[in-house]
C-alpha positions in Angstrom: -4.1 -13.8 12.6 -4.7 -11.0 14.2 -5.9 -7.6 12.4 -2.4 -5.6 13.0 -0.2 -8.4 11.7 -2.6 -9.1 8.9 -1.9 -5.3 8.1 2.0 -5.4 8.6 2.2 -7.9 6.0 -0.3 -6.2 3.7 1.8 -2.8 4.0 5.3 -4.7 3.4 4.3 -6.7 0.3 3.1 -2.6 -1.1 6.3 -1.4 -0.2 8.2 -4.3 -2.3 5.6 -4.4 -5.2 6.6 -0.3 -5.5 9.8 -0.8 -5.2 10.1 -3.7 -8.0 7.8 -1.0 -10.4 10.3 1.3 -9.5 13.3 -0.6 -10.5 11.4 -1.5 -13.9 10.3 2.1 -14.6 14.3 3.3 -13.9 15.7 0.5 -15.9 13.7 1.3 -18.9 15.7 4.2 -20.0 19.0 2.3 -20.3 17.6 -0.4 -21.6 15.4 0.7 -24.7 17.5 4.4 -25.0 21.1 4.0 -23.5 22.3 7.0 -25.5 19.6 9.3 -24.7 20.0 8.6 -20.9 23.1 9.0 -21.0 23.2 12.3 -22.0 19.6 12.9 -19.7 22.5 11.7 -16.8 25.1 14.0 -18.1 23.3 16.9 -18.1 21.2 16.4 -15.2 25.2 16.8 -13.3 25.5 19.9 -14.4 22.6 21.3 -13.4 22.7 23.6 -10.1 22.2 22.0 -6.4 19.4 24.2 -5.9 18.0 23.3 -8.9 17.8 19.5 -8.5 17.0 20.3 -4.6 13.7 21.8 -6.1 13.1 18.8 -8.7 13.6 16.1 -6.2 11.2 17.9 -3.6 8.6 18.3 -6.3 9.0 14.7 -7.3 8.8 13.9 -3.1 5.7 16.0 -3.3 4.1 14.2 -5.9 4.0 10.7 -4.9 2.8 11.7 -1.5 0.1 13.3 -3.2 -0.2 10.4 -5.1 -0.4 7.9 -2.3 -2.4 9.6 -0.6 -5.4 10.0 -3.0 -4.8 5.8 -3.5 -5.4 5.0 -0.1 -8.2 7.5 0.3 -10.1 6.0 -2.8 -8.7 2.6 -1.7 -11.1 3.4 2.0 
C-alpha cells in the first residue's frame, strides 16, 4: 500500500470518528436536558443574524485552531 492511499484512509476514518463525537456531543442535550434545550433552541431563534453570524465564525475559528495545534503536536 502505497504511502498516499495509506494516508487517504487514515484522514477518512478522522473525519468519521469526528463526526460520530460530534453527533454524541449534540445529542447529549436532548437527551439528558430536553427542556433546557429547548428553550437554549428557542432563544438562540430569536437572536439577530449578525449575532449568530459572529458565534458560528468564532466556533469555525476555534476548531481550526484546534485542529491545527493536534496535528502539529501529533508531527
Amino acid at each position: 500500500m502505497s504511502a498516499r492511499f495509506y494516508w487517504d484512509d487514515r484522514m477518512n476514518t478522522t473525519i468519521w470518528m469526528a463526526l460520530a463525537l460530534v453527533l454524541v456531543l449534540e445529542g447529549l442535550g436532548p437527551m439528558f436536558m430536553p427542556r433546557f434545550w429547548r428553550r437554549l433552541i428557542l432563544s438562540l431563534a430569536q437572536l439577530p443574524d449578525r449575532l449568530l453570524h459572529r458565534f458560528g465564525g468564532g466556533l469555525v475559528v476555534s476548531g481550526v485552531v484546534i485542529y491545527y495545534m493536534l496535528s502539529v503536536q501529533g508531527r
